[in-house]
C-alpha positions as CSV (number, residue, x, y, z in Angstrom):
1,X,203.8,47.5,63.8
2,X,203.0,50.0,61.1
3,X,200.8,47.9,57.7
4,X,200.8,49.8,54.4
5,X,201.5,53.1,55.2
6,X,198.9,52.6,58.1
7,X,200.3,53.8,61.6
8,X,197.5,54.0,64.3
9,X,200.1,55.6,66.8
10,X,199.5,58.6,64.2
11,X,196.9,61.2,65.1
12,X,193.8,60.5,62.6
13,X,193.3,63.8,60.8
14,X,189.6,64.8,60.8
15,X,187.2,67.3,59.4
16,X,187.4,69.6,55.7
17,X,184.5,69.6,53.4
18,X,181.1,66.9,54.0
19,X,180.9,64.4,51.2
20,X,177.5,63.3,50.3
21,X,176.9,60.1,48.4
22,X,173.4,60.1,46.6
23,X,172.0,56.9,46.5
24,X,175.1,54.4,46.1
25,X,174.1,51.3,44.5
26,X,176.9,49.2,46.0
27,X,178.1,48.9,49.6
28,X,181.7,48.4,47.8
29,X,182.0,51.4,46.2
30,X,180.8,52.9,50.0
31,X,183.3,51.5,51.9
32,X,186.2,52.6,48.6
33,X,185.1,56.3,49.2
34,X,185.4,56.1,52.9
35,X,188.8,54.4,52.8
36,X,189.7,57.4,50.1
37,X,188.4,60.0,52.7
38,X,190.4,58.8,55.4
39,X,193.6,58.7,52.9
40,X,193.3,62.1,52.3
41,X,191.7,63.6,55.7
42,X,188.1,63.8,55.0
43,X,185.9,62.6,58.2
44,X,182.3,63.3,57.7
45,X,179.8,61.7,55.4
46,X,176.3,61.9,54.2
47,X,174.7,58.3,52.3
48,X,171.4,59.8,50.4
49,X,169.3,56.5,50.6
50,X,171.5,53.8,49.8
51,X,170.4,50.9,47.7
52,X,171.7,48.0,49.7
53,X,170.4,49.2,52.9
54,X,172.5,50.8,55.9
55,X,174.7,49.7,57.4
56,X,176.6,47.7,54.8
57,X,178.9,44.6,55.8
58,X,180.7,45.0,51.8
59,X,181.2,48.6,53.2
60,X,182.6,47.5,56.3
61,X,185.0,45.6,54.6
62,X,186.0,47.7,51.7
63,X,186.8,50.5,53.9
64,X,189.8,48.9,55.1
65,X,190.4,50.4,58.5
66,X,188.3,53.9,57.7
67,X,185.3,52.4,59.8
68,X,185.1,55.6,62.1
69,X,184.1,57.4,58.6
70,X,181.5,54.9,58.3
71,X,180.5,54.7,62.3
72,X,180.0,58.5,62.0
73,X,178.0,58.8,58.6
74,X,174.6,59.9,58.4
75,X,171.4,58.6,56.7
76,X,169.4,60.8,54.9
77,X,166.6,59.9,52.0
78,X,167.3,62.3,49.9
79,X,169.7,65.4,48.8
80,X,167.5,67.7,49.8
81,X,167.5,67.0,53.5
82,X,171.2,66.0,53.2
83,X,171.7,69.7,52.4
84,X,169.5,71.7,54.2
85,X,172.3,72.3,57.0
86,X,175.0,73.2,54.4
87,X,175.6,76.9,53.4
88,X,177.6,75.9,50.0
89,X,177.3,72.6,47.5
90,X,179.2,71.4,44.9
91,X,177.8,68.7,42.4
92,X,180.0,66.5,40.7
93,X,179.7,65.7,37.2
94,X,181.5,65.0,33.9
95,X,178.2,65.6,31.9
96,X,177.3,69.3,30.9
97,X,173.9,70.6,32.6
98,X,173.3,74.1,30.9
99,X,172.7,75.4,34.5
100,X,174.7,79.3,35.0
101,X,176.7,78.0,37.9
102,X,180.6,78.5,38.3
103,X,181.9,75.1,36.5
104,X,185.0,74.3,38.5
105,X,188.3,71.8,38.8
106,X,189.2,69.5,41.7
107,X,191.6,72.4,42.7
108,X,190.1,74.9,42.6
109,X,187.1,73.5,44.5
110,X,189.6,72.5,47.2
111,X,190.9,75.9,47.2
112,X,187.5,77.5,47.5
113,X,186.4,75.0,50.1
114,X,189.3,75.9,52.2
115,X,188.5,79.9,52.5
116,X,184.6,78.6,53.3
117,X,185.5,76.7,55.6
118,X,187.8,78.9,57.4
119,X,184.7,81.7,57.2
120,X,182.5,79.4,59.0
121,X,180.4,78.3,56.1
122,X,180.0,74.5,55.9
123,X,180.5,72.7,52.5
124,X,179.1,69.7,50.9
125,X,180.9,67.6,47.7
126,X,177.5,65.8,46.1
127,X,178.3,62.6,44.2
128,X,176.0,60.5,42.2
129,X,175.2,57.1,41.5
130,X,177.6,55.1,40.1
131,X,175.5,54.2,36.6
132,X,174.0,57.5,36.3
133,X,175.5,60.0,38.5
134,X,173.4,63.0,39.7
135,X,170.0,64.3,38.4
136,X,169.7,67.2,36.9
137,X,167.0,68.4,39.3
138,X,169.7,66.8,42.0
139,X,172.6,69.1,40.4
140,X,170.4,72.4,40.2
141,X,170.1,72.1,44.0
142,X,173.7,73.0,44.4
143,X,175.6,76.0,44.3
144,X,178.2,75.0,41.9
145,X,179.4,72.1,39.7
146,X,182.6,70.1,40.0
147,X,184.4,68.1,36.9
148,X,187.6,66.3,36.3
149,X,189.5,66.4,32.4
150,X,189.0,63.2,32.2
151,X,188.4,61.4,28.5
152,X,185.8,62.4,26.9
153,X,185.2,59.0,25.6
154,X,185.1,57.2,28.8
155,X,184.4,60.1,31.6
156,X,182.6,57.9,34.1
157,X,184.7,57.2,37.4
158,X,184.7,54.5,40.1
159,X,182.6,56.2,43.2
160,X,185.6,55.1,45.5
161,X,187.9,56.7,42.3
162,X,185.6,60.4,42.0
163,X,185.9,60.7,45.4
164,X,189.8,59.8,45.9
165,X,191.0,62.3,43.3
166,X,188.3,65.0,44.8
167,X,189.7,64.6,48.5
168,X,193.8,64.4,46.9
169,X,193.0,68.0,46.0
170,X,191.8,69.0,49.2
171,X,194.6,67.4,51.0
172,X,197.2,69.3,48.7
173,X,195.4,72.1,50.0
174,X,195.9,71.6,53.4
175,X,199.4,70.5,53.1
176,X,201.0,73.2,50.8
177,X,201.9,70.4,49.0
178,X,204.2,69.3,51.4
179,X,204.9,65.5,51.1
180,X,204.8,62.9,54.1
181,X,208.3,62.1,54.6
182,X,211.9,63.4,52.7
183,X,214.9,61.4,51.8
184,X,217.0,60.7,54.3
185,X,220.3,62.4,55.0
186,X,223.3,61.7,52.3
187,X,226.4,60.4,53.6
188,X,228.8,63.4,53.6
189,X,230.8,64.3,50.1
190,X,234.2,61.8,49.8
191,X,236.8,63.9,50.4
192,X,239.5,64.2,47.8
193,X,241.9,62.1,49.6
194,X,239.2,59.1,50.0
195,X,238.6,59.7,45.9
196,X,242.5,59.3,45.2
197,X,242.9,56.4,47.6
198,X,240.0,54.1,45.8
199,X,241.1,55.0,42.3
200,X,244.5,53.2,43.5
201,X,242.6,50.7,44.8
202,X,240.6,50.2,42.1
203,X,243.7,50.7,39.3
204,X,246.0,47.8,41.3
205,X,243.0,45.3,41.1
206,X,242.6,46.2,37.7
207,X,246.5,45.8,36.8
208,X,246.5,42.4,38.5
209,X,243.5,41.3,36.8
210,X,245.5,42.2,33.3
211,X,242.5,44.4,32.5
212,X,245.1,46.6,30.6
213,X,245.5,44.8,27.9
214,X,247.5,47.8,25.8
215,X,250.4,49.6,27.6
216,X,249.9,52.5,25.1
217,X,246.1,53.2,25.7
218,X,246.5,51.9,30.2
219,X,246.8,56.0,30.2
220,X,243.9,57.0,28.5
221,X,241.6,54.1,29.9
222,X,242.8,54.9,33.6
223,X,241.4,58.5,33.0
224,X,238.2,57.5,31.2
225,X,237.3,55.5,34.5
226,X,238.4,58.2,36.9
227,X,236.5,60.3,35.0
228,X,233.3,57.9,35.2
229,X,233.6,58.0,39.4
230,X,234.1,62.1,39.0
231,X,230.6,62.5,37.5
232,X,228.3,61.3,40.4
233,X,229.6,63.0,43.4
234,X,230.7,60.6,45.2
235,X,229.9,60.8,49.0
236,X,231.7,58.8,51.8
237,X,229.0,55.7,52.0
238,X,229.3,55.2,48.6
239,X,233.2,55.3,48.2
240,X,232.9,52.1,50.9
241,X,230.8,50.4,49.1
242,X,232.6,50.7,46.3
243,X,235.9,49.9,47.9
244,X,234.0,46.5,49.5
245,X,232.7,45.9,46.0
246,X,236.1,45.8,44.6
247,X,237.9,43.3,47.4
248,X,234.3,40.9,47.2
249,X,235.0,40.6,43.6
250,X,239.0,40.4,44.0
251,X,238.2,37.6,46.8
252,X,235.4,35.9,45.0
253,X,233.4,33.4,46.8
254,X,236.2,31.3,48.6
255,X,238.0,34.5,50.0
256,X,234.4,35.8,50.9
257,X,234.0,32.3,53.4
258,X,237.3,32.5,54.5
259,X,237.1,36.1,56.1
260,X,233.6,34.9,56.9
261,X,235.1,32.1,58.8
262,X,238.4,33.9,60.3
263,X,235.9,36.6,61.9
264,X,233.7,33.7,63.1
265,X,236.7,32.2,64.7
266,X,238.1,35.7,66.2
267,X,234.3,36.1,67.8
268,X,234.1,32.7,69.2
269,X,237.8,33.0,70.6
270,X,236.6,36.8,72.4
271,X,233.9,35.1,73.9
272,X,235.4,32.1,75.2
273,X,237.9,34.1,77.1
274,X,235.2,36.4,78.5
275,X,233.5,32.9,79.3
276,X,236.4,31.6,81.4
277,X,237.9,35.4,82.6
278,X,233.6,35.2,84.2
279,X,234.0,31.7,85.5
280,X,237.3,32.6,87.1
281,X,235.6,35.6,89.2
282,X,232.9,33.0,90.1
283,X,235.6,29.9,91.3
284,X,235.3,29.6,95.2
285,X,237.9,30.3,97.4
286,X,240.7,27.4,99.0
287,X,241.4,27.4,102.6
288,X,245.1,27.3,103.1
289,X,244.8,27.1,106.5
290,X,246.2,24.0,108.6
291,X,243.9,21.0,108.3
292,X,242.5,19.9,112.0
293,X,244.0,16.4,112.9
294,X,242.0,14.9,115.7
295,X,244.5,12.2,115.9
296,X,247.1,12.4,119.1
């Protein structure tokens, strides 16, 4: 059965842009990118010399299911090698560099990705360390630079959190912004009829329950709370519930049990006949025949 919007009867959706993580510090923060490149349908990864050694139990772990990511990532020791394959590279960064490249948003880059990629180029998303980020020597090796709007204050993201909001983009992308699943199919609109018959329902419960306390102004309430039901456009399922709302709370809890019971009782008594109509079918045959008498 299905987890957390986990369903391995699913096809796994594979390829899009390389992401290359330059020099992790933390297998953690490894196995949070993986797990955010599997969310969003990102397969292939590049670890630039990773501090804590390869492979990485923590990574393992915190990848929470995405392990093909990690089975399939490569190890390289540093960015240049990791690129050398790649026709186009975008750095990410939320510091400045003074470098004449195109400076561009998640969306864009995912938009940009997507018409490379479809051209036949290849295309690698560079992320840095998690205390410094990327080099500036590291960032003047790529082709263009990536940044978010974050706050200026505190800019610096989670790996796991860069990479998430990066690969979110790139899934839009891919989608057309399409979302997963819709909401389900209303109950058809109550007909007029169905309308009229619960505000009778409804008014009788309310006369019994002297909830009128002023003949005069029983009028003008009666229209205020058709008027209420008129505003929501009502549909079938809801005028039922409402009708079994009203008769729970005319019943209250004793009338509740004593339906409960009389439909237990009407059950039990259906099946007990089927019970002995079955045993019946079953009975064997009496001979009515003449007994033998060996007597005479």
């Amino acid at each position: 059965m299905p987890g957390s919007g986990t369903d391995s009867s699913k096809a796994w959706t594979e390829g899009g842009p390389m992401v290359v993580l330059v020099e992790p510090q933390l297998g953690e923060n490894i196995g949070s990118a993986a797990r955010a490149m599997g969310n969003f349908g990102l397969s292939r990864l590049r670890i630039v010399n990773p501090r804590e050694g390869w492979p990485n139990e923590k990574a393992r772990i915190f990848c929470a299911g995405a392990d093909r990511i990690l089975e399939g990532a490569q190890l390289f020791p540093d960015l240049r090698s990791a690129l050398l394959d790649v026709t186009y590279a975008v750095a990410t960064t939320a510091r400045e560099r003074g470098m004449a490249k195109p400076v561009l948003a998640a969306d864009a880059v995912a938009r940009d990705t997507a018409m490379r990629l479809s051209a036949g180029e290849d295309v690698a998303l560079v992320f840095g360390r998690e205390r410094t980020g990327l080099y500036t020597e590291e960032v003047s090796l790529c082709d263009a630079i990536l940044t978010l709007p974050v706050n200026p204050a505190f800019a610096s993201l989670n790996l796991g959190m860069a990479v998430a909001v990066t690969a979110y983009e790139w899934s839009k992308v891919m989608s057309g912004g399409a979302l997963p699943f819709a909401p389900p199919d209303r109950s058809p609109p109550a007909e007029r009829a169905d309308l009229f018959a619960f505000f009778d329902h409804l008014e009788r419960e309310l006369v019994d329950a002297s909830f009128f306390r002023s003949p005069e102004k029983q009028p003008s309430t009666t229209r205020n709370i058709r008027n209420i039901f008129h505003r929501f456009a009502l549909s079938k399922q809801d005028l039922a519930t409402l009708h079994g709302m009203v008769t729970a709370l005319v019943e209250g809890r004793a009338g509740r049990e004593k339906r409960k019971t009389d439909r237990n009782a009407r059950v039990a008594e259906r099946r007990a006949r089927a019970i002995a109509t079955a045993e019946g079918r079953m009975a064997p045959a009496v001979e009515t025949g003449t007994p033998d008498n060996d007597e005479g």
